[in-house]
N, C-alpha and C positions, 0 to 999 in steps of 0.2 A: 110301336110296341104297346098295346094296349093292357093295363094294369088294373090293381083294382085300388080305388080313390079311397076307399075306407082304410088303407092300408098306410097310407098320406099322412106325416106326424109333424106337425110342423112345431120348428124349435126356432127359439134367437138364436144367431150365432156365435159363435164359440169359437177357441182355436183347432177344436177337432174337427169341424166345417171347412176350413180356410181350404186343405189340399183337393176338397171336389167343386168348390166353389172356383179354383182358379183355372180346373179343366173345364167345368160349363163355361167360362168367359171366353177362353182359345175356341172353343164350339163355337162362341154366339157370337163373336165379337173381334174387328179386325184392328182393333188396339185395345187389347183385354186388359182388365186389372191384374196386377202381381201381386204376389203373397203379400209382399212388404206391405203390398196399399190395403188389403182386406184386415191385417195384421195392424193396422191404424187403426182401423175402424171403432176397433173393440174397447181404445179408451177413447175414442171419441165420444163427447158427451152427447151432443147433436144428433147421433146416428142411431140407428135401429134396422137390424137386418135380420131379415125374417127368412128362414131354409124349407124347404119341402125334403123332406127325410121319407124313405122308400127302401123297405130292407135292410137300414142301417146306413144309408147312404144319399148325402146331400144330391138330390137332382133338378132341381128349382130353390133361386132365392131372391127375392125383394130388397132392396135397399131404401131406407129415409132417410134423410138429414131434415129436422126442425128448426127452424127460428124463430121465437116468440113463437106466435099462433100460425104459423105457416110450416107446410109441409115438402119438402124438393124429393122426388120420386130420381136417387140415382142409378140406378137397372134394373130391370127385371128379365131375368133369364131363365130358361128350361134347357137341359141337355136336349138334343137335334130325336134321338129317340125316345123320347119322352114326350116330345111337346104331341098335340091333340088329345091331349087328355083332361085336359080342363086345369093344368096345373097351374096355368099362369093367372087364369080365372080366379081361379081360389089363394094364389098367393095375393092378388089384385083384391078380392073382396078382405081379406084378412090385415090388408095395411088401411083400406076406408075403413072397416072398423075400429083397429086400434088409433086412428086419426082422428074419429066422432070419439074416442074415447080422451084423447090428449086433447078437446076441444080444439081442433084445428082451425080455422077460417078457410082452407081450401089446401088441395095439395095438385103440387104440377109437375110437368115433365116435359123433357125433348124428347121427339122422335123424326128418323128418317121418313123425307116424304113419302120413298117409296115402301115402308113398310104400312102396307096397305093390314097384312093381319092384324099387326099392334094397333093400330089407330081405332081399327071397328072395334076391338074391345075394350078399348080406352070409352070410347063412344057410347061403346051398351052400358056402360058406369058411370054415362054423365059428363066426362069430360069435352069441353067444347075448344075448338082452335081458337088461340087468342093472340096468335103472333105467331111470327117465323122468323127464324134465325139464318139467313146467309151463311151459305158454308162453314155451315157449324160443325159439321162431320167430315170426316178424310178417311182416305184408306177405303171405298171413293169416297170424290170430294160431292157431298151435298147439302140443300138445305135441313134444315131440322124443324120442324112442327113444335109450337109451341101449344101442350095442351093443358087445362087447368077443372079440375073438380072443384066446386063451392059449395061449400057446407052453408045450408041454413042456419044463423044463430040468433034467430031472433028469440 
């Protein structure tokens, strides 16, 4: 379904977020998060999660956790008709921004090997594989890619 990206409002999340944030994980994801865990989130001090809002309606959202100067990328997801719209792109450049803005040192992430689309855009943003994790993922069971952006701080 092709949309128009000017239309794109992106918010932190909230508990109004939480019930479309937990269908895009059943979409994306074959051990998704549950209410109760997005529902953490929000006093969680570490965290930052970022939603793409469309109509009124959460359809892509970003997750961070921080420590010190480090940045842990915990999903990023689009609803199934939604994605090719560049949403993931722009929720992606919207968390390196606000990560150059919390002076980060770098921010990283797991990904399945075989997610060949995630990797290449992880990739056009810099991110390099710096390790792999052994059946790090189940429900199948696979490896996970370890990948990492680093911020210049000199």
């Amino acid at each position: 379904m092709l949309i128009d990206k000017k239309k794109i409002i992106f918010e932190e999340m909230t508990a109004k977020h939480i019930e479309d944030l937990v269908l895009i994980e059943k979409a994306s994801f074959s051990k998704p998060w549950t209410y109760k865990g997005f529902e953490a989130e929000l006093t969680n001090d570490t965290a930052y999660f970022l939603t793409a809002v469309y109509e009124g309606k959460a359809i892509g959202y970003i997750g961070l956790h921080t420590i010190l100067d480090e940045g842990y990328i915990a999903n990023i997801a689009v609803l199934p008709q939604y994605r090719r719209n560049g949403i993931g792109e722009m929720l992606l450049r919207e968390i390196i921004n606000y990560s150059n803005k919390k002076n980060l040192c770098f921010i990283t992430l797991e990904v399945r090997k075989s997610n060949v689309a995630a990797i290449a855009l992880y990739r056009k943003f810099g991110f390099e594989t710096v390790g792999e994790r052994k059946n790090f993922y189940s429900a199948p069971q696979e490896d996970g890619l370890i990948m990492t952006l680093q911020f210049d701080k000199k």
